[in-house]
Every structure is written in C-alpha cells, then in structure tokens.
C-alpha positions in Angstrom: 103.9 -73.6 34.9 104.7 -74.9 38.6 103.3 -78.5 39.5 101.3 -77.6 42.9 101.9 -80.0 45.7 99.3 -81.4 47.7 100.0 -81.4 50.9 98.1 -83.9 53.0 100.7 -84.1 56.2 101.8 -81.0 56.4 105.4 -81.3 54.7 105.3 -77.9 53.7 104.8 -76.5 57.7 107.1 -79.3 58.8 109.8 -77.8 56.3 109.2 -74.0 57.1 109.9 -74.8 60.9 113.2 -76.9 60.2 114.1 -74.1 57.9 113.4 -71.2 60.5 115.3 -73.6 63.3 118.4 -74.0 60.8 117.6 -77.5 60.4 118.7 -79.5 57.2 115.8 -81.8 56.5 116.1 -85.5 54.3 112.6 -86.3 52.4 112.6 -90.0 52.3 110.0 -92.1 50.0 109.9 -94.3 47.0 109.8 -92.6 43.0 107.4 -90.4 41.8 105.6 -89.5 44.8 106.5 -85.3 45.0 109.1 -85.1 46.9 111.2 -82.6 44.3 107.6 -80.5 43.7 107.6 -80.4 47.4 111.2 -78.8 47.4 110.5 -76.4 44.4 106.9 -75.5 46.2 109.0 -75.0 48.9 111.8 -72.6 47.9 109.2 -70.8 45.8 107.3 -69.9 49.0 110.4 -69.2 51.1 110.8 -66.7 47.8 114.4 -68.6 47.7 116.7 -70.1 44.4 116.5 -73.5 44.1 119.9 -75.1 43.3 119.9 -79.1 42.9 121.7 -81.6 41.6 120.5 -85.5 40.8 123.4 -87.7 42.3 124.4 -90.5 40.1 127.5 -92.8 40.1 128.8 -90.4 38.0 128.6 -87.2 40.3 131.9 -86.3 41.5 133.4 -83.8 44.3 133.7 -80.9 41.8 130.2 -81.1 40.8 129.6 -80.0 44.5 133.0 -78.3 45.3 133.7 -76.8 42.2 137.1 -77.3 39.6 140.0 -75.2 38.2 139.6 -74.5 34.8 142.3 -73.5 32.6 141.5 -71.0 29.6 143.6 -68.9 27.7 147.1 -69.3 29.9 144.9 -68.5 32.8 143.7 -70.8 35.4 140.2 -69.9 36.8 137.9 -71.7 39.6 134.4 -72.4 38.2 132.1 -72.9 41.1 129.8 -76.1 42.1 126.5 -76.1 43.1 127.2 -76.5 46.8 129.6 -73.1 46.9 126.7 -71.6 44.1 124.0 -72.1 46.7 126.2 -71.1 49.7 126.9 -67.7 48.0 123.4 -67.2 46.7 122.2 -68.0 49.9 119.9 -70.1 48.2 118.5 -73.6 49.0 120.5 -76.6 48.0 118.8 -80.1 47.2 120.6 -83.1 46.9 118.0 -85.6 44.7 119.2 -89.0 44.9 121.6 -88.5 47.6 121.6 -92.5 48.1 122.9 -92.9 44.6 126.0 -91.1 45.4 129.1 -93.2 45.4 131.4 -92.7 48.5 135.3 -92.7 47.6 136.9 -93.7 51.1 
C-alpha cells in the first residue's frame, strides 16, 4: 500500500511543471516530513519508475556510474542506478544527497 501525500503547498503541481520544463528539482526540509512519499506520489502519477538511492559515506561512484564485474573469465559492466534510470527513462532520486562524501 502507497503512503498518500498531503499536499498543502502544492509540491506535487510545483514538481509536474519543473518536470514538463526539464527542470531537476532539490526537496529541501528536515527528517520525516514526506519528502520521499512526495517523490514516490510523484513518479506514480507521472506513471514513471522510481530509481533512488540513500547516499551515505559509504556510497561510491559505481553505485551511480556502475562497475566491471568479472565472472567466469569474462569481464561484464553491471549498471548503476544513475545509467538504470537514464536507460529506463525513469526518474532518479538522490535521498540524502548532503550525506555524500565528495573525493576531490
């Protein structure tokens, strides 16, 4: 069963007119307060997939990107959820974002 978000300031329009501008959009507020059911609400009434991934200190490039995989004397690419989405042509969220480390 889907959580239902209430939408009291109009996220949901706001996010279906970035969307149809091809505008990324950031949600921005403290824990617990719906911004992931507002994603999911969203990408369920754009009829789109939903690909996400919760950034930690532990995320790394090839959770996004994607790695080479060796199996069987063959090496293979196994896709991330950032080429996933792109191919899909689904909708990518980034939860956390702020906890990602940067490697300069």
């Amino acid at each position: 069963m889907m959580e239902t978000y209430l939408d009291w300031n109009n996220s949901l329009d706001i996010l279906t007119k970035a969307y149809d501008a091809g505008l990324f959009s950031i949600i921005i507020g403290p824990k617990g307060t719906g911004k992931t059911t507002l994603v999911r609400q969203f990408a369920s009434l754009m009829n789109k997939d939903l690909h996400s991934v919760n950034f930690s200190l532990r995320t790394r490039e090839s959770h996004l990107i994607g790695s080479k995989t060796l199996a069987k004397g063959e090496v293979n690419f196994v896709e991330g959820i950032l080429i996933k989405s792109m191919r899909d042509g689904g909708l990518l969220y980034l939860d956390e974002l702020n906890a990602a480390e940067l490697q300069l």
